[in-house]
Every structure is written in structure tokens, then in C-alpha cells.
C-alpha positions in Angstrom: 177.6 138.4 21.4 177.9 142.0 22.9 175.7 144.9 22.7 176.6 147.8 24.3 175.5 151.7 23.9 178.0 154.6 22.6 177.3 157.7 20.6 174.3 157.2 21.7 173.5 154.1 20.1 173.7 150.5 19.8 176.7 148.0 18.8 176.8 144.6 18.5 180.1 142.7 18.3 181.3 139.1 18.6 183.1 138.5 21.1 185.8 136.7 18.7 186.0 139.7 16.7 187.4 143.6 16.9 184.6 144.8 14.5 180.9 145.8 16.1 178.0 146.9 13.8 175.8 149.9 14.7 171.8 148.6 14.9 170.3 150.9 12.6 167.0 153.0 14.5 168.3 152.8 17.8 169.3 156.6 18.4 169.4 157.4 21.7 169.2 153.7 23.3 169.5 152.7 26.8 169.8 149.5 28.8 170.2 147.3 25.8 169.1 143.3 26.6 168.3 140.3 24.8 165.3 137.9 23.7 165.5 134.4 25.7 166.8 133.4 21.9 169.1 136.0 21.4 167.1 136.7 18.3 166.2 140.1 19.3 167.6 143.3 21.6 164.7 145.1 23.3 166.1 148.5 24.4 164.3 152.1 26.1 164.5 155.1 23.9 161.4 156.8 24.9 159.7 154.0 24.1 159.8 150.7 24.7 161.4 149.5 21.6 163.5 146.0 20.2 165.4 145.8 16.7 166.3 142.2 15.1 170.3 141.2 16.1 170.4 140.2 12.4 169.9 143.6 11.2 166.3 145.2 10.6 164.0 147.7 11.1 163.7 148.9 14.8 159.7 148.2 16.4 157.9 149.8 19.1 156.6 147.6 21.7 155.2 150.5 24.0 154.9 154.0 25.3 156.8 154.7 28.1 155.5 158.3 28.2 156.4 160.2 31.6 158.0 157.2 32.8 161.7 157.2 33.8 162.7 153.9 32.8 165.7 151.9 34.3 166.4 148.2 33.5 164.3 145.5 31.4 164.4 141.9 31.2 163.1 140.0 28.4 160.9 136.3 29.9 160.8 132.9 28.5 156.6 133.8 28.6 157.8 136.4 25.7 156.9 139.0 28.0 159.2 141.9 29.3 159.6 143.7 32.5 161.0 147.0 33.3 161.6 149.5 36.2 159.4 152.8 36.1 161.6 154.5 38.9 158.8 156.1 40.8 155.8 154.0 39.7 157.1 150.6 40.2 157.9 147.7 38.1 155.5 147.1 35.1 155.1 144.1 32.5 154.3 144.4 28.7 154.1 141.8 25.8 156.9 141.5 23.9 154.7 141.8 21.0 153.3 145.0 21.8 150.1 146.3 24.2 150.1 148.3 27.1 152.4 147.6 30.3 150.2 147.0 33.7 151.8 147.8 36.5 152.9 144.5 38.8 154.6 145.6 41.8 152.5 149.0 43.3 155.1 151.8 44.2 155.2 152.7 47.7 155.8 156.6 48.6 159.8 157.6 48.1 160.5 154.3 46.9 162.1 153.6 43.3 162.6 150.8 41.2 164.5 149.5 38.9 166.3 146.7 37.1 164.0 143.9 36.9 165.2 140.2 35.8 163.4 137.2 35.1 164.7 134.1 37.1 165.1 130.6 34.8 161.5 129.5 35.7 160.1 132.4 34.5 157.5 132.7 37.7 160.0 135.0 39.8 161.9 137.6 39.3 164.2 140.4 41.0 164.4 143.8 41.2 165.9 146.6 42.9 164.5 149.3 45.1 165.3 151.6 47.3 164.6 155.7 48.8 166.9 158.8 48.3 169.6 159.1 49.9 169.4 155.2 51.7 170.7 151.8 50.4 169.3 150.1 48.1 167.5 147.0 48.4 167.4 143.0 46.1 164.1 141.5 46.4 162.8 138.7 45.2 159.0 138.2 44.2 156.2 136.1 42.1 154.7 137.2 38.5 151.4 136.7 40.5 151.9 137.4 44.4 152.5 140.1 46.7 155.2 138.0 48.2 158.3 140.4 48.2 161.4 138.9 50.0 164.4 141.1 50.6 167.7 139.3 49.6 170.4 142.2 49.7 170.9 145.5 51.4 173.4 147.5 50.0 174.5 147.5 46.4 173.0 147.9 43.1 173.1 146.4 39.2 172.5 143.3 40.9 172.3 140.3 38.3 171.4 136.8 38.8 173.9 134.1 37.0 172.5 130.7 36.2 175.1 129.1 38.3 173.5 129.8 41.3 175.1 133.2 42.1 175.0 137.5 42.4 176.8 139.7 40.9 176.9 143.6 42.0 178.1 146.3 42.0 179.4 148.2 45.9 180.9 151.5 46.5 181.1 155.1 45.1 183.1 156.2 41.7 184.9 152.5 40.7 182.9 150.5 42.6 184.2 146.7 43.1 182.1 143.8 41.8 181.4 141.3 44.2 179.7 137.7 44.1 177.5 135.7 46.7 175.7 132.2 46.2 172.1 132.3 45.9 169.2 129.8 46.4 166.5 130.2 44.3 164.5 127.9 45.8 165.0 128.9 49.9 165.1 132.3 48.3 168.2 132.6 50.6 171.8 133.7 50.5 173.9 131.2 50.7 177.6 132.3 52.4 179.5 135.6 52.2 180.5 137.6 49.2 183.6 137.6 47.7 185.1 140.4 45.5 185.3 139.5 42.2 187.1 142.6 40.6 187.5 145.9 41.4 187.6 149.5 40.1 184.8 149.3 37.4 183.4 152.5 35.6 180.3 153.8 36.9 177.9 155.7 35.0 178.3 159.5 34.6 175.0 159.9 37.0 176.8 157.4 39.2 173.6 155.2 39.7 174.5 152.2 37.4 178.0 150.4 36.5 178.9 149.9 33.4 179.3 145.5 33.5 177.6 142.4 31.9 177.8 138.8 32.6 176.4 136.3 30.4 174.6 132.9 31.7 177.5 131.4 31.1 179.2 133.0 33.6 181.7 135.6 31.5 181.9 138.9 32.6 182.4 142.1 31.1 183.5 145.1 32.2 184.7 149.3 31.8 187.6 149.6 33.9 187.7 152.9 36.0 190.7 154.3 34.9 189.6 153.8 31.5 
């Protein structure tokens, strides 16, 4: 399945079929992504919220009040993560509570895009300061233990395969792929381009691509 934001709102479409159903109470979603299941699409919309892939009523799982929120990964633990920008990367229940803050910002410093790794203990996320490159790091749910994978980039995501996908460049950035070691937490190899001239956002500071664990991507093409 695909879910994917426009007017404002969420779709949901097989991928063996033209037709996509809007998710009813999901006006003004961002960063759609799914339960471990696929049972469930959390989503930010001024809150923390997730609505039922069947169809259902949208719930609120938590505030995100003067947060700016980028990125969210749902954890086999049934817990989420997301990226508060400016106050770091924070965890909540997927059943509701209040998030707690799990990686401490650092002056000038954002964050952003948070994704669990298969054995749910680590995870990655992005950071990086104004007007410098960002940077992939890899860390534990319960250490301070930040390794720095990547410079350069962004929209990095993590395919069960063993690889990294992301995103390079200005206005149609290329895609690009590198093997990773999970355990070594090392790259493995150069990158390779994988496709170029993909959409980016209209702030320029995500692309607009998905890849599922099985490996298919997903893409806006730039001249689109």
C-alpha cells in the first residue's frame, strides 16, 4: 500500500490499483508512516495523531504543541519516535502519553527523521546546523552512544536489505544508495546513484520518495 499527502490530506492506494481513498480526519497531515503491522498510519497534524488503514476515526496520540515536527517512525516496542527540529528527538507510546525527550538538543543543531532499525534497540536520525550539511547518526534507545554514519544528504532511510537510500543536491536532487552494517555500524563501499531528478519539497528541505522493506521505491519526478 501507498499513503501519500495532497490537498492537504491523506490517500491510500494499492499499488495494483489507479483508485486511492482519502482517510477521513486527517486534514492538514504531514509525514504519513505506518504501524510495524500496517494496521495503522500515525501522521503530524499539530498533534501527534494515527487513523486505522481500514477506515476509522482519526486518534490523538499526543500534543506536539510549539514543536516543529519533522519525521516519525513507528517501533516493533509499539512506541513512536519523531524529530522536534530544535529540541531534539523525542519518544511517545503509540497508545498515547506524553513524549520524553531521548536525544538532548545541542545549540543550533536540528533534528529530524527518526527510524527505528529491525531490532528495535537503535535507530537513526538526522541532524545538522543552518546553513551546513547535514549529518546520519546512528544511536541506542538507552545510550548516549551517537555514531555519525553520513555527511552530506538528507531523507535518509534505511532498507532491510542492508542499504541507504537518500536524497543529494539542490532542486531535483538524485537518489543515491550505499551498503550499510548494522552491526559494525559502518558503511560498507561507495554510493551509487540510484535515480535522478526527484521532486523536492516546496521548502526544499525534504524529497518527495518512499521505499518499502522490500526494497520498491517510489518517487515525484522533478519535471513533474
Amino acid at each position: 500500500k501507498l499513503v501519500y499527502v495532497a490537498n492537504n490530506r491523506l490517500y491510500l492506494r494499492n499499488l495494483n490499483a489507479l483508485d486511492a481513498v482519502e482517510l477521513q480526519g486527517t486534514e492538514d497531515a504531514q509525514g504519513p508512516f505506518f504501524s510495524p503491522d500496517g494496521e495503522w498510519i500515525g501522521f503530524l497534524s499539530g498533534q501527534l495523531k494515527k487513523v486505522p488503514v481500514n477506515g476509522g476515526q482519526a486518534v490523538a496520540i499526543c500534543a506536539i504543541g510549539v514543536l516543529d515536527a519533522l519525521g516519525a517512525s513507528w517501533g516493533p516496542d509499539n512506541t513512536i519516535l519523531f524529530g522536534g527540529i530544535y529540541k531534539g528527538i523525542f519518544r511517545v507510546p503509540a497508545n498515547g502519553g506524553d513524549p520524553t525527550v531521548i536525544v538532548k538538543p545541542s545549540a543550533s543543531l536540528s533534528y529530524a527523521n527518526p527510524q527505528f532499525l529491525p531490532d528495535g534497540q537503535t535507530f537513526l536520525y538526522q541532524r545538522g546546523a543552518p546553513g551546513d550539511q547535514d549529518e546520519l547518526v546512528i544511536r541506542s534507545l538507552d545510550k548516549n552512544d551517537d555514531t555519525v554514519l553520513l555527511t552530506g544528504g538528507y531523507d535518509y532511510q534505511f532498507l532491510g536489505s542492508g542499504y541507504l537510500v537518500y536524497a543529494m543536491g539542490a532542486r531535483g536532487q538524485d537518489l543515491s544508495a550505499v551498503a550499510f552494517d548494522v552491526a559494525s555500524r559502518k558503511i560498507v563501499g561507495n554510493p551509487v546513484t540510484v535515480v535522478r531528478g526527484v521532486k523536492d519539497s516546496s521548502s526544499g528541505s525534504t524529497s518527495n520518495f518512499a521505499v518499502s522493506a522490500s526494497g520498491t521505491l517510489i518517487y515525484l519526478p522533478a519535471n513533474r
